[in-house]
C-alpha positions as CSV (number, residue, x, y, z in Angstrom):
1,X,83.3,100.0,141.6
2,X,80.5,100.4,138.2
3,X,82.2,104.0,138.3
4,X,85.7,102.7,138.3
5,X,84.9,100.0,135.6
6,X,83.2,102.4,133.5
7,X,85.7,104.8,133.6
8,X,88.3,102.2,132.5
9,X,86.5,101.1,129.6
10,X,86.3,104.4,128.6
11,X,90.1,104.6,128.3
12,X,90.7,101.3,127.0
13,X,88.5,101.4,124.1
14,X,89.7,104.5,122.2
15,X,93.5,102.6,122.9
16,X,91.5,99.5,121.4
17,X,90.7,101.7,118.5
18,X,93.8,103.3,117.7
19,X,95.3,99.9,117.8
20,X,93.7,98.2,115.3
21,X,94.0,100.9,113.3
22,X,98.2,100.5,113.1
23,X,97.8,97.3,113.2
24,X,95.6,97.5,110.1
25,X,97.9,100.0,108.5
26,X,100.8,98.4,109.3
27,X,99.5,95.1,107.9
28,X,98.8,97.5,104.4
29,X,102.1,98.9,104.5
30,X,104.0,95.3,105.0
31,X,102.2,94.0,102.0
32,X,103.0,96.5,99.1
33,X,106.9,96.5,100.4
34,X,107.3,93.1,100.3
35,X,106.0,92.3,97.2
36,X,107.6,95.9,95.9
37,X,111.3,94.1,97.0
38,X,110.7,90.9,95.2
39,X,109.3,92.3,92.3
40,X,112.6,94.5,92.1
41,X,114.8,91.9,92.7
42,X,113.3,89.4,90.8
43,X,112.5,91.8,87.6
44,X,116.2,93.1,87.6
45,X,117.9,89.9,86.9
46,X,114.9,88.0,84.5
47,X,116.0,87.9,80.8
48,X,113.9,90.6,78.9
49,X,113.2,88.5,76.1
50,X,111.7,86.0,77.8
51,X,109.3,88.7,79.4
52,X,105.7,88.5,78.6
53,X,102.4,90.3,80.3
54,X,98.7,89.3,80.9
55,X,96.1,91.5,81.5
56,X,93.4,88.3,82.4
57,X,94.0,88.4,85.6
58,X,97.1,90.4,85.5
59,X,100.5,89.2,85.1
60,X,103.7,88.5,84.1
61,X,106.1,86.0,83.3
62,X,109.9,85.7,82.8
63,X,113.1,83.8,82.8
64,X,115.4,84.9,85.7
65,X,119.2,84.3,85.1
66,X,120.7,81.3,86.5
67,X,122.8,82.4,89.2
68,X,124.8,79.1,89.8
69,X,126.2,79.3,86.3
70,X,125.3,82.8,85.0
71,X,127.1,82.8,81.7
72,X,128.5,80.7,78.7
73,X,132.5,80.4,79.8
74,X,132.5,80.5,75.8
75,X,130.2,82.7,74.3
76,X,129.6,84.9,77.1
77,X,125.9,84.7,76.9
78,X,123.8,84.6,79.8
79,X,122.2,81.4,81.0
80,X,118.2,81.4,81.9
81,X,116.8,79.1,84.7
82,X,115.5,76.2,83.0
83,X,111.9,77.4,84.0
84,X,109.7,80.2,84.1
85,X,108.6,82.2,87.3
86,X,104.8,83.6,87.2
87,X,103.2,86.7,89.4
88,X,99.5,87.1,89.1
89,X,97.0,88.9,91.1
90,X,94.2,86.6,92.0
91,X,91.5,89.8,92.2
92,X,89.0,87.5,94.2
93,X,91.0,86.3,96.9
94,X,93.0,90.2,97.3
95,X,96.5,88.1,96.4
96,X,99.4,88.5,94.7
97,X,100.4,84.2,93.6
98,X,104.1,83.1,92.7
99,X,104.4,80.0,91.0
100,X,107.4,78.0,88.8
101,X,106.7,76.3,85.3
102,X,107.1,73.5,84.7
103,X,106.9,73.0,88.3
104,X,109.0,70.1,89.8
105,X,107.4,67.0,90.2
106,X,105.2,65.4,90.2
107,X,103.3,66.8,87.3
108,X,100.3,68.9,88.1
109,X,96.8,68.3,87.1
110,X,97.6,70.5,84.4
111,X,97.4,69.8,79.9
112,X,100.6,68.2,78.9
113,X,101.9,70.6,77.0
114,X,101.6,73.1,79.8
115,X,103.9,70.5,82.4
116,X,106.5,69.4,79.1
117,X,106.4,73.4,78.1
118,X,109.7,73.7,75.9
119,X,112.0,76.8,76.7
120,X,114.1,76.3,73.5
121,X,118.2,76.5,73.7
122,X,120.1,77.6,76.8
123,X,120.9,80.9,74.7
124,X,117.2,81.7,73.6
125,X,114.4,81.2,75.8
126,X,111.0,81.4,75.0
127,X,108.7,83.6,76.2
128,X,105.2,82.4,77.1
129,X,102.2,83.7,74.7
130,X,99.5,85.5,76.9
131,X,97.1,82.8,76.2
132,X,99.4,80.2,77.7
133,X,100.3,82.7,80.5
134,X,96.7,83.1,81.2
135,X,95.6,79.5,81.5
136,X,99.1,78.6,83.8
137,X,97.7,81.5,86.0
138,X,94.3,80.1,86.3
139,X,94.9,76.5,86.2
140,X,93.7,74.6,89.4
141,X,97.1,73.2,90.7
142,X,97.9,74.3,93.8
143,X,101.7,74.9,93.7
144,X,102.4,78.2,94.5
145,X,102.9,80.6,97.1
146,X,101.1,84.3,98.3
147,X,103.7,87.3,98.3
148,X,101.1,89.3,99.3
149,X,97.4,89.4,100.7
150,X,95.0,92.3,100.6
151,X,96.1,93.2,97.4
152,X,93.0,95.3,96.4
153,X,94.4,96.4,92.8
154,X,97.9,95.3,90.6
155,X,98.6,96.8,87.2
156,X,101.7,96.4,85.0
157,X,102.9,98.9,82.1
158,X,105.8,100.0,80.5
159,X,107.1,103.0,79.2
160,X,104.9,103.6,76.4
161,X,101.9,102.1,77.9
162,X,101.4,98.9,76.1
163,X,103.4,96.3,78.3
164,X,101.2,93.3,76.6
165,X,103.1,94.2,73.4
166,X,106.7,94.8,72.8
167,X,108.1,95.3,76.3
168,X,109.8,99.1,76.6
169,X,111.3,99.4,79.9
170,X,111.2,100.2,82.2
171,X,108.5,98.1,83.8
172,X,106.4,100.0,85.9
173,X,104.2,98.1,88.7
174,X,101.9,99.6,90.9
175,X,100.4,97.7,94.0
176,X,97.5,98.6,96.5
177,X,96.9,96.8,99.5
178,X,93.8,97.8,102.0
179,X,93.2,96.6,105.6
180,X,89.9,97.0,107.7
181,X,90.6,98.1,111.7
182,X,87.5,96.6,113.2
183,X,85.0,93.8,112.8
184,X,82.7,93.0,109.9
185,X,79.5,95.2,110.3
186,X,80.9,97.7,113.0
187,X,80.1,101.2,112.5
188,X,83.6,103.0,113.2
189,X,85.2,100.2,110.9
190,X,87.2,101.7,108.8
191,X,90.2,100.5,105.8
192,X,94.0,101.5,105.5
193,X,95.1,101.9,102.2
194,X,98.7,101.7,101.3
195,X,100.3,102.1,97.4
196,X,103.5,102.0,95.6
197,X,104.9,101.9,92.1
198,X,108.2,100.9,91.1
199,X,109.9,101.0,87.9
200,X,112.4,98.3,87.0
201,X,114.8,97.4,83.9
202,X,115.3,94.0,83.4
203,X,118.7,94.0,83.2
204,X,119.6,90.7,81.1
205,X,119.5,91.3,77.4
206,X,120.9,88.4,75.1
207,X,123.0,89.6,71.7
């Protein structure tokens, strides 16, 4: 019977092995895509004048268009959301954070001018300055939501390399998420790495 037991332990625990392994991979994999499809989605129909990126933790905000009432009937111009959506990579919890600003109420713990943040007219939205981008990122209010755990690195560029300047699409985002198969302190524990880079043009462009 020890014979028997032994023998099936023996082929459980490479099956064991190999499992966690895909699961940790998988886990990787499913991280970078989803957070590749919203940032593409997302990206494509923000308002690239109302664009801005922080390198402290790294960021980006913008204006997405309003897709209830996309345009002036008038003027033709496009119409923003009457808020700002914010992506951030908190580096010491491996996350990528989405949060709205102003958020809806009640008002978050947050200075004033940060939760009554003016976005001008309908036709020209402001984009946010990287110091106000930085402290929205970092404040201690808790609304938002993850799009993506075991984020190990995010960066943000554009085509000439200086995406914290004047924005030159496209924007080009690269994620990194990384999984461990196995328990803390085992000695076959090992991590799954996954990447991806996409490059996206906001599409919106106000004249």
């Amino acid at each position: 019977m020890a014979v028997v037991m032994s023998l099936g332990m023996q082929l459980m625990l490479p099956s064991l092995a190999m499992f966690r392994v895909q699961n940790a991979r998988s886990e990787a994999q499913q991280g970078a895509i989803i957070a590749t499809h919203w940032i593409n989605h997302s990206i494509l129909n923000s308002i690239i004048d109302s664009v801005t990126v922080g390198t402290s933790p790294v960021s980006i905000s913008f204006c997405g268009i309003n897709e209830a009432d996309p345009y002036d009937t008038s003027t033709g111009k496009p119409k923003p959301e009457a808020r700002f959506t914010i992506l951030w990579h908190d580096a010491a919890e491996r996350k990528l954070k989405v949060r709205q600003w102003p958020p809806a109420p009640p008002p978050p713990p947050a200075p004033p001018e940060f939760t009554d943040y003016l976005l001008g007219t309908a036709e020209n939205p402001l984009a946010l300055t990287a110091a106000d981008l930085r402290t929205i990122c970092t404040s201690s209010y808790t609304g938002y939501r993850v799009l993506a755990r075991n984020v190990e690195s995010f960066s943000i560029d554009d085509e000439d390399g200086s995406a914290t300047d004047i924005i030159s699409p496209p924007l080009r985002f690269s994620i990194v998420c990384a999984s461990w198969a196995g328990a803390r302190g085992q000695e076959d524990r090992q991590e799954e790495r996954f990447s991806m880079t996409t490059q996206v043009y906001p599409r919106i462009t106000r004249w």
